[in-house]
ZADO-1210 file (C-alpha; in nm, 4 decimals, padded with zeros to 6 digits):
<atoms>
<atom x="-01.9025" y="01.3094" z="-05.6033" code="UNK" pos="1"/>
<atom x="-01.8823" y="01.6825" z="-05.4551" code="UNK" pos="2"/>
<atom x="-02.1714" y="01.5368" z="-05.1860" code="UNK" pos="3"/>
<atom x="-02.0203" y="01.2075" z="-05.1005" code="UNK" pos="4"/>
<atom x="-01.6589" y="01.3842" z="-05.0477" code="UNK" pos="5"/>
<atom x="-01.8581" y="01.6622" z="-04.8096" code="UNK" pos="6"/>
<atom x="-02.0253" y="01.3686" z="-04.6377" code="UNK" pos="7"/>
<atom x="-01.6748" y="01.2000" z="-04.5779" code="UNK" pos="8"/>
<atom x="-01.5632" y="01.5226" z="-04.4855" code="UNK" pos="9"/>
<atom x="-01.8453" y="01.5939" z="-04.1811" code="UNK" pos="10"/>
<atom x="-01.7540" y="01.2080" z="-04.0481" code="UNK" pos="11"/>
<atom x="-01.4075" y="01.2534" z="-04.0682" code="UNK" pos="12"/>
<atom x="-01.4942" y="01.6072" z="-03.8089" code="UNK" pos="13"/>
<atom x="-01.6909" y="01.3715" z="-03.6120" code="UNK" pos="14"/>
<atom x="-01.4640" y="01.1079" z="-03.5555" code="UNK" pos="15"/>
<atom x="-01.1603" y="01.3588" z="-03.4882" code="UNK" pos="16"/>
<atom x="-01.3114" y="01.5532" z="-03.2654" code="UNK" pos="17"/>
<atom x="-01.5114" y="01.2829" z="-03.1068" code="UNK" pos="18"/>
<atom x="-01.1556" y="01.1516" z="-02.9841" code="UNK" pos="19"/>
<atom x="-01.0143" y="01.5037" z="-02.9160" code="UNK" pos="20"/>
<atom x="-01.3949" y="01.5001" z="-02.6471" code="UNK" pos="21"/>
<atom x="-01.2985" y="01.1327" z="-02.5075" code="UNK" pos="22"/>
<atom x="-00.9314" y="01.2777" z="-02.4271" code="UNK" pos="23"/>
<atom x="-01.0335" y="01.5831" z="-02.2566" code="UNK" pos="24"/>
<atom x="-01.3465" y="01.3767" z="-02.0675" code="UNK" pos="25"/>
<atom x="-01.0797" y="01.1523" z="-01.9316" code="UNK" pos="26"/>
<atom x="-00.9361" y="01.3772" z="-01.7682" code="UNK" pos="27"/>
<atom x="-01.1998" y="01.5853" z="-01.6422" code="UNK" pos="28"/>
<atom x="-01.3599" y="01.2017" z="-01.5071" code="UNK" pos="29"/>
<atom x="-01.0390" y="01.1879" z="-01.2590" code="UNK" pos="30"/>
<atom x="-01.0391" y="01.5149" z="-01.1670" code="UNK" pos="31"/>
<atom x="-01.4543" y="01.5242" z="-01.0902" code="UNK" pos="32"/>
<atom x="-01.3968" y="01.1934" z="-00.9288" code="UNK" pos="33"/>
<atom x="-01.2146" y="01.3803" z="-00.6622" code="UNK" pos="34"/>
<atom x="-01.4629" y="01.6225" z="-00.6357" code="UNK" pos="35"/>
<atom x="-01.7562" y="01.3909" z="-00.5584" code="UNK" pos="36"/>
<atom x="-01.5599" y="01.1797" z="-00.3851" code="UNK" pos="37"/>
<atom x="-01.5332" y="01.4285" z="-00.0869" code="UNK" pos="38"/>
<atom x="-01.8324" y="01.5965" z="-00.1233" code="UNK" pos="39"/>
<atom x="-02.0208" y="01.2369" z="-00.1155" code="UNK" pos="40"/>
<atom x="-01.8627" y="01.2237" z="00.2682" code="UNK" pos="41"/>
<atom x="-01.8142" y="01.5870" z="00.3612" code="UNK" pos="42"/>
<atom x="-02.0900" y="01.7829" z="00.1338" code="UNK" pos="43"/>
<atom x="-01.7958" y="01.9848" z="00.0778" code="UNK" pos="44"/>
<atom x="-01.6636" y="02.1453" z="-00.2600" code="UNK" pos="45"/>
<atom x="-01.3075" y="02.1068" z="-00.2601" code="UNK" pos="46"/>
<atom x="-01.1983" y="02.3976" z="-00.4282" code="UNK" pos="47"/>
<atom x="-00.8612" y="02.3584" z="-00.4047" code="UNK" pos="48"/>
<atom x="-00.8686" y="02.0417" z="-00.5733" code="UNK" pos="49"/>
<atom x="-00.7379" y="02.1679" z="-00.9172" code="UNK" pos="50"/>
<atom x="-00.4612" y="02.3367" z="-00.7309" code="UNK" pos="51"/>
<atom x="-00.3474" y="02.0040" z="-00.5917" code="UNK" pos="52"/>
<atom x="-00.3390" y="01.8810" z="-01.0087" code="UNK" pos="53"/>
<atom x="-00.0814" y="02.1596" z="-01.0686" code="UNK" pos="54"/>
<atom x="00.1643" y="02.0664" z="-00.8035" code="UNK" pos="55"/>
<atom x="00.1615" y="01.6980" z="-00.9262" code="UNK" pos="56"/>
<atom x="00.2290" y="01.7748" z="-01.2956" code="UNK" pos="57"/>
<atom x="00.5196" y="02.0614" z="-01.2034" code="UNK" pos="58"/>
<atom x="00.6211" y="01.8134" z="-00.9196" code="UNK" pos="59"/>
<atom x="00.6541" y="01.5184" z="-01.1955" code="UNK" pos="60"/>
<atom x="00.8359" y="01.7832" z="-01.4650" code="UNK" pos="61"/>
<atom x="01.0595" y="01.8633" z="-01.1896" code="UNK" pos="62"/>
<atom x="01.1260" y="01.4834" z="-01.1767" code="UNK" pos="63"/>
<atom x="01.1595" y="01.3983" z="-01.4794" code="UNK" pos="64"/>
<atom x="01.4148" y="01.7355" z="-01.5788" code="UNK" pos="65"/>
<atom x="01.6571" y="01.5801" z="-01.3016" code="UNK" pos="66"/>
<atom x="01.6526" y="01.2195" z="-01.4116" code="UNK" pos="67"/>
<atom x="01.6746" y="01.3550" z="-01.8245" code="UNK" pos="68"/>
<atom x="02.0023" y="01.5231" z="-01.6300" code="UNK" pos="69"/>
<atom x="02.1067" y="01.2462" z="-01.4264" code="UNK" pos="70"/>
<atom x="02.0585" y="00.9808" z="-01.6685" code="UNK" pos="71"/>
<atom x="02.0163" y="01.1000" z="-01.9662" code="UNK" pos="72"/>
<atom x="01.9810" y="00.7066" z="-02.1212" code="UNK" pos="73"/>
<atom x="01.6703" y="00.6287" z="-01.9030" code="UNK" pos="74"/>
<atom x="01.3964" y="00.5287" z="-02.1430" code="UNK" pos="75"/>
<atom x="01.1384" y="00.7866" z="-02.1656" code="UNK" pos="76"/>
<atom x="00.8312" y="00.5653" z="-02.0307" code="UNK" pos="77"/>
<atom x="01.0227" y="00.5084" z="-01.7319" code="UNK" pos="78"/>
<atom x="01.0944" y="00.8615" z="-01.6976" code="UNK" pos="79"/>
<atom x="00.7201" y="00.9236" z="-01.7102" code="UNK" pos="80"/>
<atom x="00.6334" y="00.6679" z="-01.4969" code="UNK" pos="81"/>
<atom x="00.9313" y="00.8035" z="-01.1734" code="UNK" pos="82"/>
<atom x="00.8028" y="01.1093" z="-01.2496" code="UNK" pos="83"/>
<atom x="00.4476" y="01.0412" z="-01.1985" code="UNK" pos="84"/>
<atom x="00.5126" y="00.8056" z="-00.8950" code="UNK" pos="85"/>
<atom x="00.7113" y="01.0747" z="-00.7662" code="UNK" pos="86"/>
<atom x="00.3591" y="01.3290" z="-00.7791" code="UNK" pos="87"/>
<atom x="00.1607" y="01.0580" z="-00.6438" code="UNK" pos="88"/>
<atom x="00.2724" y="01.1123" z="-00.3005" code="UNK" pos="89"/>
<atom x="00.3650" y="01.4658" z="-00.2834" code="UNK" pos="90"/>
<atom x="00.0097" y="01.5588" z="-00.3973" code="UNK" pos="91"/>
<atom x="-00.1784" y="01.2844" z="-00.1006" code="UNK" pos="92"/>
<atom x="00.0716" y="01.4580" z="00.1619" code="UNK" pos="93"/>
<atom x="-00.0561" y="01.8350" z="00.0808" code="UNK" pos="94"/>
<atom x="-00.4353" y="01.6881" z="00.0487" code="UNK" pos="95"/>
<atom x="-00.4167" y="01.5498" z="00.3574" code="UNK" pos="96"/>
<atom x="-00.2134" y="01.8567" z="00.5409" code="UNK" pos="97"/>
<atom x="-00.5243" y="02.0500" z="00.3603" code="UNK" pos="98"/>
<atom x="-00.7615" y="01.8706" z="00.5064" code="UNK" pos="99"/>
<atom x="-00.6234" y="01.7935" z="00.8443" code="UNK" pos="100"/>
<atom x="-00.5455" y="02.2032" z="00.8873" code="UNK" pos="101"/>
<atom x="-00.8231" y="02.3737" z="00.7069" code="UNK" pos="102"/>
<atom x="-01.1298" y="02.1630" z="00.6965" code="UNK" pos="103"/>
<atom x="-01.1306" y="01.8873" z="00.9514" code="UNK" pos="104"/>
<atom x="-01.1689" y="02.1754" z="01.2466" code="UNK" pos="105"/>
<atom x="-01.4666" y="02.3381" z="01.0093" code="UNK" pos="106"/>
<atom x="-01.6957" y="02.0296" z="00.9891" code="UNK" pos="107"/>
<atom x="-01.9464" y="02.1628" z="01.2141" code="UNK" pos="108"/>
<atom x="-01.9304" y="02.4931" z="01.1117" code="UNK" pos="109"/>
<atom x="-02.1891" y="02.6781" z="00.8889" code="UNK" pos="110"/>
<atom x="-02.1606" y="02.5607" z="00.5135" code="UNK" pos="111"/>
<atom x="-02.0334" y="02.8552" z="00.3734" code="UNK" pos="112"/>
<atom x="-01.6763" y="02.8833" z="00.6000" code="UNK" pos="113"/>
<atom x="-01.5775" y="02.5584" z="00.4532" code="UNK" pos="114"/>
<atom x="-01.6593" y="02.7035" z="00.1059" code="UNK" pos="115"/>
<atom x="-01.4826" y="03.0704" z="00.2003" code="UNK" pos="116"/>
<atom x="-01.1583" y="02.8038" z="00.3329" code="UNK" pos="117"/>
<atom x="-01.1261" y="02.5785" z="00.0512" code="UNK" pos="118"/>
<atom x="-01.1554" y="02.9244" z="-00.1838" code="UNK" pos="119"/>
<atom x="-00.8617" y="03.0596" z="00.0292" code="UNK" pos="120"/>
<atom x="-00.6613" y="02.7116" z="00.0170" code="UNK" pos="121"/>
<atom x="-00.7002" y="02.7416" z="-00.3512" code="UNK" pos="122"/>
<atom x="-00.5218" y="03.0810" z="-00.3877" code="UNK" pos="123"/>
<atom x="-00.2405" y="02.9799" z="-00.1270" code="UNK" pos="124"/>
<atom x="-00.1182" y="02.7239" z="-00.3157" code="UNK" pos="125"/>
<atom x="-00.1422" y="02.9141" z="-00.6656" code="UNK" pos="126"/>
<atom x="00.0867" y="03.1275" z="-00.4662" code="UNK" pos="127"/>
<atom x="00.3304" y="02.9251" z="-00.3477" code="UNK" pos="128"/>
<atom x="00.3599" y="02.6979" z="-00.6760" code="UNK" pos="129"/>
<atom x="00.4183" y="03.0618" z="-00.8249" code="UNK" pos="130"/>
<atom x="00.7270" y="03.1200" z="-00.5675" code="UNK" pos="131"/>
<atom x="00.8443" y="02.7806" z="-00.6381" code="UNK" pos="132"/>
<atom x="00.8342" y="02.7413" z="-01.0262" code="UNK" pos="133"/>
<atom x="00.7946" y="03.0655" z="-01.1452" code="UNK" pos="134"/>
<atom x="00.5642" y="03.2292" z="-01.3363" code="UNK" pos="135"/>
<atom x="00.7168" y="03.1386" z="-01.6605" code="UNK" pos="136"/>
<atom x="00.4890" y="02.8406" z="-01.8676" code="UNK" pos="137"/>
<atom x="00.7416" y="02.5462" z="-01.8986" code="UNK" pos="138"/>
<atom x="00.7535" y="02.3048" z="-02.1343" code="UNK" pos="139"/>
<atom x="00.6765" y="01.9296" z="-02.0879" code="UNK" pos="140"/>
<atom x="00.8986" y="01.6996" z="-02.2823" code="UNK" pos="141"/>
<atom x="00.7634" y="01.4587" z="-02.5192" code="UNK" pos="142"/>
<atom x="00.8631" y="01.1338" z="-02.3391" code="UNK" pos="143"/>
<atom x="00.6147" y="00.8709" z="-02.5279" code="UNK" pos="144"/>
<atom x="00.6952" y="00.8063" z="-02.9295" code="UNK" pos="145"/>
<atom x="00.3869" y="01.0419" z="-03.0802" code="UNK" pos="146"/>
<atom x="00.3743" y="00.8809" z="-03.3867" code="UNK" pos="147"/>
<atom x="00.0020" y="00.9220" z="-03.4736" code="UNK" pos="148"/>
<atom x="-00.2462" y="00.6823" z="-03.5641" code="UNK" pos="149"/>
<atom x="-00.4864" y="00.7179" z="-03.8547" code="UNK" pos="150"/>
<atom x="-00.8456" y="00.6840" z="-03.9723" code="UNK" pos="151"/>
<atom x="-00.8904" y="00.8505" z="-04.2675" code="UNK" pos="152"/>
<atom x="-00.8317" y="01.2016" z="-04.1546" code="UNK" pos="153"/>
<atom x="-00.8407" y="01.1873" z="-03.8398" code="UNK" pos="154"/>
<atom x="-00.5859" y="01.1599" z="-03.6089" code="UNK" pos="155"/>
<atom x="-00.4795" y="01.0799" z="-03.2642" code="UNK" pos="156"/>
<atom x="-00.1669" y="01.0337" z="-03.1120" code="UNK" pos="157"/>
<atom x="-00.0257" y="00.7237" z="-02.8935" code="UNK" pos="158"/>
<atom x="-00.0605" y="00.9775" z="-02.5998" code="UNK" pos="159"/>
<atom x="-00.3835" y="01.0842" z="-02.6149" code="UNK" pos="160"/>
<atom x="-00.4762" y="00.6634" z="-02.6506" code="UNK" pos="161"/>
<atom x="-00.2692" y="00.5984" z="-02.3372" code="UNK" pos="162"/>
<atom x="-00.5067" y="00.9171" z="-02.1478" code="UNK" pos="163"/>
<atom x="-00.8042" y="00.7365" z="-02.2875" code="UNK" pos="164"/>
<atom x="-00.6708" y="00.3668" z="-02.1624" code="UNK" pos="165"/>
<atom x="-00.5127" y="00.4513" z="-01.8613" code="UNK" pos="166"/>
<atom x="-00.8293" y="00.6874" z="-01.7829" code="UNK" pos="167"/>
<atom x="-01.0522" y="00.3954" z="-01.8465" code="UNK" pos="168"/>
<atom x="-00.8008" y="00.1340" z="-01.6293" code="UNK" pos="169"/>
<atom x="-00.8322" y="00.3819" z="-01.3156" code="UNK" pos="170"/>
<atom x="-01.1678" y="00.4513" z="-01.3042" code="UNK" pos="171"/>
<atom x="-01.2643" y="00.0830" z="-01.3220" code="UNK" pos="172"/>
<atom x="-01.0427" y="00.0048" z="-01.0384" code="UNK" pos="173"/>
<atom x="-01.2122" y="00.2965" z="-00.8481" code="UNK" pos="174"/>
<atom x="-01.5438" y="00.1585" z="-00.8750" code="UNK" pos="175"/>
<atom x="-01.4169" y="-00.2146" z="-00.7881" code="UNK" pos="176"/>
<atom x="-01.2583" y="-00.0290" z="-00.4974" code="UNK" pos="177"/>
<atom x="-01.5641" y="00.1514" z="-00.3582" code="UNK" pos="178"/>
<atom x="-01.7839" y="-00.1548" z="-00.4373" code="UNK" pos="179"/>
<atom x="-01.5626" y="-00.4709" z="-00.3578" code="UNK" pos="180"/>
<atom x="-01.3515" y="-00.3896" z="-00.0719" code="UNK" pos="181"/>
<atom x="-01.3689" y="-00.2863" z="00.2968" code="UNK" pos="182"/>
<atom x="-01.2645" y="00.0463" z="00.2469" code="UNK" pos="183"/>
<atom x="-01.5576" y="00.0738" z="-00.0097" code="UNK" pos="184"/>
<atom x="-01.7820" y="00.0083" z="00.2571" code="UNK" pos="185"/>
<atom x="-01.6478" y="00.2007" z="00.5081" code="UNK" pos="186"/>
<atom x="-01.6621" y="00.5086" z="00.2808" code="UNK" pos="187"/>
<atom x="-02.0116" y="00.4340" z="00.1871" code="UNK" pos="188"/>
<atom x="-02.0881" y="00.4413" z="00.5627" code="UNK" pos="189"/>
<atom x="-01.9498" y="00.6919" z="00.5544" code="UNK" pos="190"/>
<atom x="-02.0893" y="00.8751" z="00.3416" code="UNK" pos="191"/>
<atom x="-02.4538" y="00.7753" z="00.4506" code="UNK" pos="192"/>
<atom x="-02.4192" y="00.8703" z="00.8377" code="UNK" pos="193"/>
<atom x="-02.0666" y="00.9032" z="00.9702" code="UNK" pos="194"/>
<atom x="-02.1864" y="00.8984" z="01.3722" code="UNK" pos="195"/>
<atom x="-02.3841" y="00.5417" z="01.3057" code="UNK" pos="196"/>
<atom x="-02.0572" y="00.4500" z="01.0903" code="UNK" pos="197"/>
<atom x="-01.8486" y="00.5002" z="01.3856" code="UNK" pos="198"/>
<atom x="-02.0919" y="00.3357" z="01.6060" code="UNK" pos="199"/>
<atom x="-02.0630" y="00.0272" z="01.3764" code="UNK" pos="200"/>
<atom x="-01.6405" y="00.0253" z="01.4498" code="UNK" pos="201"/>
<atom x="-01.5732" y="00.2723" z="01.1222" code="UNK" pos="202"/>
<atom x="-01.3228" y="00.5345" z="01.1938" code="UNK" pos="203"/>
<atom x="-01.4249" y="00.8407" z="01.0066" code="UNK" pos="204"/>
<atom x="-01.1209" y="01.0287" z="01.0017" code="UNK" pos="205"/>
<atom x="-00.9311" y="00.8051" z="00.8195" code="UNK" pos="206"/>
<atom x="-01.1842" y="00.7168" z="00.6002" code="UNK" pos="207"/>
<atom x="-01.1846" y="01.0860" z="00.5386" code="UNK" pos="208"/>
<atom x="-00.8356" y="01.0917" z="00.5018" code="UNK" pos="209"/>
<atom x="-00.8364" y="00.8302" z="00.2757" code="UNK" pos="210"/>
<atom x="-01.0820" y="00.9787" z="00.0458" code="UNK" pos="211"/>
<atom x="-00.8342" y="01.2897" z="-00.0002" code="UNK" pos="212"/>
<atom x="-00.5852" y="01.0797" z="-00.0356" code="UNK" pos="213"/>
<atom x="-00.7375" y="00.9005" z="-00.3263" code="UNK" pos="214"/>
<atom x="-00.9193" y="01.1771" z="-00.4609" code="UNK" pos="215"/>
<atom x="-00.5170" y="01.3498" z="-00.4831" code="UNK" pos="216"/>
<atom x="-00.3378" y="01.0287" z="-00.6938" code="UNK" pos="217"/>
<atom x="-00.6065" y="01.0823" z="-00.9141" code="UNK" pos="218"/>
<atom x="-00.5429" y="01.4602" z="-00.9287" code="UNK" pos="219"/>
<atom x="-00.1527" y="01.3812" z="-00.9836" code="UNK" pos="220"/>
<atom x="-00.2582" y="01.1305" z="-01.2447" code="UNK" pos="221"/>
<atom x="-00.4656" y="01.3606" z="-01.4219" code="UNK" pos="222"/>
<atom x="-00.2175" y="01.6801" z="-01.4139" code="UNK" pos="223"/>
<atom x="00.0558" y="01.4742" z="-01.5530" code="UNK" pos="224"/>
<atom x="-00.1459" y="01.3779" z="-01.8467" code="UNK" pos="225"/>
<atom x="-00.2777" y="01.7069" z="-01.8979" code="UNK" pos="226"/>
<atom x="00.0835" y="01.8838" z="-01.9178" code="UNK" pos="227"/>
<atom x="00.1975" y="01.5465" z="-02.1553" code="UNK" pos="228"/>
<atom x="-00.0927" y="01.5743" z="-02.3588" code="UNK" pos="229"/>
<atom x="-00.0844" y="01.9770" z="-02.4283" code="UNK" pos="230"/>
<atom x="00.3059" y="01.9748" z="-02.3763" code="UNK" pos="231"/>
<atom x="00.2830" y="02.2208" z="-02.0821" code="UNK" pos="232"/>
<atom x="00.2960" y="02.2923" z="-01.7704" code="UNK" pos="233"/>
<atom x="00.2411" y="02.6352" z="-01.4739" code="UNK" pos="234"/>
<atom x="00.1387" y="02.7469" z="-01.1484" code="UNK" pos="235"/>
<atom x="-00.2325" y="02.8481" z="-01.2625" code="UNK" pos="236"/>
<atom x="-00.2789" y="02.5306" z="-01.4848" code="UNK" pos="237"/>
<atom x="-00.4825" y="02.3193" z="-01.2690" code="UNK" pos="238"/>
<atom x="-00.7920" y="02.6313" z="-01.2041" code="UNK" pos="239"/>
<atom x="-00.9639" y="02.6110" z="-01.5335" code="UNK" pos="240"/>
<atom x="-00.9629" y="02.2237" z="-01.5572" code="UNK" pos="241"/>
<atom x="-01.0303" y="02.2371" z="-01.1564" code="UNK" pos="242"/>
<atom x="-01.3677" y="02.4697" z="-01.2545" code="UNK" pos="243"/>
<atom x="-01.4761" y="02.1944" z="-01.5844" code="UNK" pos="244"/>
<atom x="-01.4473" y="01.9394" z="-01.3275" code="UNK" pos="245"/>
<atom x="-01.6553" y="02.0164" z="-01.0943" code="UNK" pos="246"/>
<atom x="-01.8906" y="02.0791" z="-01.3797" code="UNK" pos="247"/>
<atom x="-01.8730" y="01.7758" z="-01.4826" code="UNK" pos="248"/>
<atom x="-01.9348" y="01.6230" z="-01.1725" code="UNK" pos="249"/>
<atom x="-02.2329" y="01.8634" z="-01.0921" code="UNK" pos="250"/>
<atom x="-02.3658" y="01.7381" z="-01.4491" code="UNK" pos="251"/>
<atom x="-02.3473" y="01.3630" z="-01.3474" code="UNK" pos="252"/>
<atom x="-02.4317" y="01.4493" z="-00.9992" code="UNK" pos="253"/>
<atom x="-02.2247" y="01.5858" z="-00.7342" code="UNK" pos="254"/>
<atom x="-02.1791" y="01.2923" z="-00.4922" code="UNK" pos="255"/>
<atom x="-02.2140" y="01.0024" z="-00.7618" code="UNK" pos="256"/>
<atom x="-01.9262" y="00.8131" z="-00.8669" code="UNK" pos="257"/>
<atom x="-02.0725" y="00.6670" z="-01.1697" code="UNK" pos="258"/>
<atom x="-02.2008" y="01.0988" z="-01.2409" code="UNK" pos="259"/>
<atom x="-01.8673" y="01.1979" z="-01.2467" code="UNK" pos="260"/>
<atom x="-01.7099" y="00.9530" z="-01.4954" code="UNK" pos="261"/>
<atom x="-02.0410" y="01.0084" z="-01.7091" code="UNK" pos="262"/>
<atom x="-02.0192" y="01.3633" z="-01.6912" code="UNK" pos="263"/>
<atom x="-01.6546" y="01.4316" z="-01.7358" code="UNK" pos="264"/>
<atom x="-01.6514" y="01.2522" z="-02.0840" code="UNK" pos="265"/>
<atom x="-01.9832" y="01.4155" z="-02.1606" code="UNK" pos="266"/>
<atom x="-01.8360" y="01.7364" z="-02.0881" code="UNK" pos="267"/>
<atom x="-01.5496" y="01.6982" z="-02.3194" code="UNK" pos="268"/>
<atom x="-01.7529" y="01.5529" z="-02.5890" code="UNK" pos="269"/>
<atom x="-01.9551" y="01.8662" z="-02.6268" code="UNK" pos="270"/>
<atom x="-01.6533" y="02.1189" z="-02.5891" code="UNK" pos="271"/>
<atom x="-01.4723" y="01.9263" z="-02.8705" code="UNK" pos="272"/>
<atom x="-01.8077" y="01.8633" z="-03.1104" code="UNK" pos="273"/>
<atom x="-01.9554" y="02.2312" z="-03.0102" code="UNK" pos="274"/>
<atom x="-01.5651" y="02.3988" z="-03.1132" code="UNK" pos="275"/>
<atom x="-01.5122" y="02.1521" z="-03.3876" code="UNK" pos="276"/>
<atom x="-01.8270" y="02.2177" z="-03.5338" code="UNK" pos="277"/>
<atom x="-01.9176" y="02.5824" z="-03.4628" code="UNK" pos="278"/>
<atom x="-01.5627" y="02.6870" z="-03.5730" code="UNK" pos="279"/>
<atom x="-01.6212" y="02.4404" z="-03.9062" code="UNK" pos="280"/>
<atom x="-01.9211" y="02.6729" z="-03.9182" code="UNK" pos="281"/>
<atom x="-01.7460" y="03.0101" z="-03.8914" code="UNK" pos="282"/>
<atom x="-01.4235" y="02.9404" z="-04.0897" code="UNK" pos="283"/>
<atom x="-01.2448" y="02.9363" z="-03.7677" code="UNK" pos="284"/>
<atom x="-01.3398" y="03.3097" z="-03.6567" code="UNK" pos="285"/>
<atom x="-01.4993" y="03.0826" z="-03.3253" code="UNK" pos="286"/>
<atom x="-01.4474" y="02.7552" z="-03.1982" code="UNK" pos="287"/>
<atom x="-01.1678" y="02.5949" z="-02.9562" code="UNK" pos="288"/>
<atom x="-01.0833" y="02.9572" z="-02.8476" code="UNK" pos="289"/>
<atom x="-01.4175" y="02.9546" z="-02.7522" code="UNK" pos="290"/>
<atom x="-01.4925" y="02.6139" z="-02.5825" code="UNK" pos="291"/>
<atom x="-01.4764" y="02.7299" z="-02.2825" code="UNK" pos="292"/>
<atom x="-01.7701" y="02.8497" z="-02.3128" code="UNK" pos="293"/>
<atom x="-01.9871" y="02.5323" z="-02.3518" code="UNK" pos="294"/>
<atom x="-01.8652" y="02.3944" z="-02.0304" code="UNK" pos="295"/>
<atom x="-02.0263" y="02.7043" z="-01.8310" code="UNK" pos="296"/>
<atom x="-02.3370" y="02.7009" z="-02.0384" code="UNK" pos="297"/>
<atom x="-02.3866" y="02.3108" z="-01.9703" code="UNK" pos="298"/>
<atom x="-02.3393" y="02.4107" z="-01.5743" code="UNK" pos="299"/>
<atom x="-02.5790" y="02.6779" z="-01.6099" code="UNK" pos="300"/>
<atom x="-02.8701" y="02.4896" z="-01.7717" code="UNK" pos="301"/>
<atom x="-02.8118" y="02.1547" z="-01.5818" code="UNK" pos="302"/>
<atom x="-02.8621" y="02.3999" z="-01.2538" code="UNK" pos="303"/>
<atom x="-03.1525" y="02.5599" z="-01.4083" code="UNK" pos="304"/>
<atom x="-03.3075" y="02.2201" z="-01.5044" code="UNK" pos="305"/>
<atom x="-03.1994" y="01.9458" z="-01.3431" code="UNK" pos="306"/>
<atom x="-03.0335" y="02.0291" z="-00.9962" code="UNK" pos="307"/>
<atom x="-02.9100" y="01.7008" z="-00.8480" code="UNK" pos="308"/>
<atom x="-02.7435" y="01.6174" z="-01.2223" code="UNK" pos="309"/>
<atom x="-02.8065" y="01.3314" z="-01.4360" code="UNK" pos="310"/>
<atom x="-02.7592" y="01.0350" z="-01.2075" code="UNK" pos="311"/>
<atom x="-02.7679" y="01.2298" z="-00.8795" code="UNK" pos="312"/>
<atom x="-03.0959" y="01.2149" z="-00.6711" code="UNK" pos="313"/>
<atom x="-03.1863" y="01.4622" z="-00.4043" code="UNK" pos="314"/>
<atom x="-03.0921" y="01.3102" z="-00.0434" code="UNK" pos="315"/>
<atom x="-03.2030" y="01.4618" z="00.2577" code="UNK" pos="316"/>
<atom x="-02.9969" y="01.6731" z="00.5207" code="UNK" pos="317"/>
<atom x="-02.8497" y="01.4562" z="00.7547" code="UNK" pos="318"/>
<atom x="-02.9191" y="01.4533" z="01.1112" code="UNK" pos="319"/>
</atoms>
């Protein structure tokens, strides 16, 4: 009896933090996807992406404290939703001021200015969403009934499903978008020479644009589900989710849509089994304070032994 309640026990660990990985790999998929998204048509590590997260999800709390003012009998989903269409476009105009002002006149320089540019983009806009909305951690409010589902002891809440849904929803439509449309193709030309592209009637700035553009709804999309899901929001939240992200899309392979959905949710599979687990292990001296660490270690050994990431495949320099 002691065995087959120990047994329940380790599935019940599984299945919890199985769903606590799928949460956090949703959102480090839409993040990534932003990523690889511009460095599929730039080679260029946007490094200032994560920043771009934080002003959506303080630019949607700002929202939604006004309208909970305003009108304070506005259903909460609707709330969420103004709030999050109100990110949407304040995070695609400062993408595209970023890239119109600080990379667009660096694409032929050497490799490493953009990289020095995108560091120093990064930290400007820390700074200003610092001057802006303090330094204070704010809280998020809980807009969505949390009433928890159940299965057996594990639990997740009707938030973290909507992440996992929503997550799911958007990075469909991404791929149907890159694959099925004209501004799929244009991107993929893109991506594969941009002087042929414009000899073949593609414009490759605003295919460029665009690519920002999308890569910063996702960002906004992602930030506001972060601060919902963790009930929190600051001026530095977006770096550390910013740095998993780009893990996740060097593990799937920078450049590869397909790479960064895999590795996002692979990524937050292994942070929530490695803490759950390891701090099952300890008694709780190590684990989710500690989870950061498994992120770093994945980077480290996917550089070490396998480069170009799990789907990614080495391309040569264009001409």
């Amino acid at each position: 009896m002691r065995g087959l309640n120990a047994a329940r026990g380790r599935m019940d660990t599984f299945i919890q933090q199985t769903l606590n990985g799928l949460v956090l790999g949703s959102m480090y998929s839409l993040i990534a996807l932003g990523y690889t998204m511009v460095y599929g048509i730039l080679n260029l590590i946007n490094f200032a992406h994560g920043d771009v997260l934080t002003v959506g999800a303080l630019t949607a709390l700002s929202t939604i404290l006004f309208l909970q003012a305003a009108f304070p009998d506005m259903p909460g989903w609707l709330v969420m939703l103004t709030g999050l269409l109100a990110a949407i476009p304040v995070c695609v105009v400062l993408s595209l001021v970023i890239e119109r002002v600080a990379y667009r006149p660096l694409r032929n320089a050497p490799r490493l200015a953009p990289l020095i540019t995108a560091i120093g983009v990064s930290i400007v806009i820390q700074t200003v969403a610092m001057l802006v909305w303090g330094r204070s951690y704010m809280t998020f409010p809980q807009l969505i009934p949390d009433a928890p589902v159940t299965y057996g002891e594990a639990t997740i809440t009707l938030t973290k499903l909507m992440v996992i849904g929503l997550s799911a929803a958007v990075m469909i439509g991404l791929m149907l978008l890159v694959n099925r449309t004209r501004l799929g193709r244009a991107m993929r030309a893109t991506a594969e020479n941009p002087r042929v592209a414009g000899l073949m009637g593609v414009n490759p700035n605003f295919v460029i644009a665009m690519t920002f553009a999308i890569g910063a709804s996702l960002a906004a999309l992602a930030g506001v589900m972060l601060a919902a899901t963790y009930g929190v929001a600051h001026f530095y939240m977006g770096f550390l989710p910013g740095l998993k992200a780009f893990t996740a899309a060097v593990l799937g392979g920078i450049g590869n849509i397909p790479g960064a959905m895999l590795g996002g949710l692979l990524l937050g599979l292994i942070e929530a089994l490695g803490a759950g687990y390891i701090g099952q292990l300890t008694g709780g001296v190590l684990g989710s304070h500690y989870q950061d660490i498994f992120a770093f270690l994945i980077l480290v050994l996917v550089l070490i032994f396998r480069p170009s990431g799990l789907l990614g495949e080495r391309v040569a320099d264009r001409a």
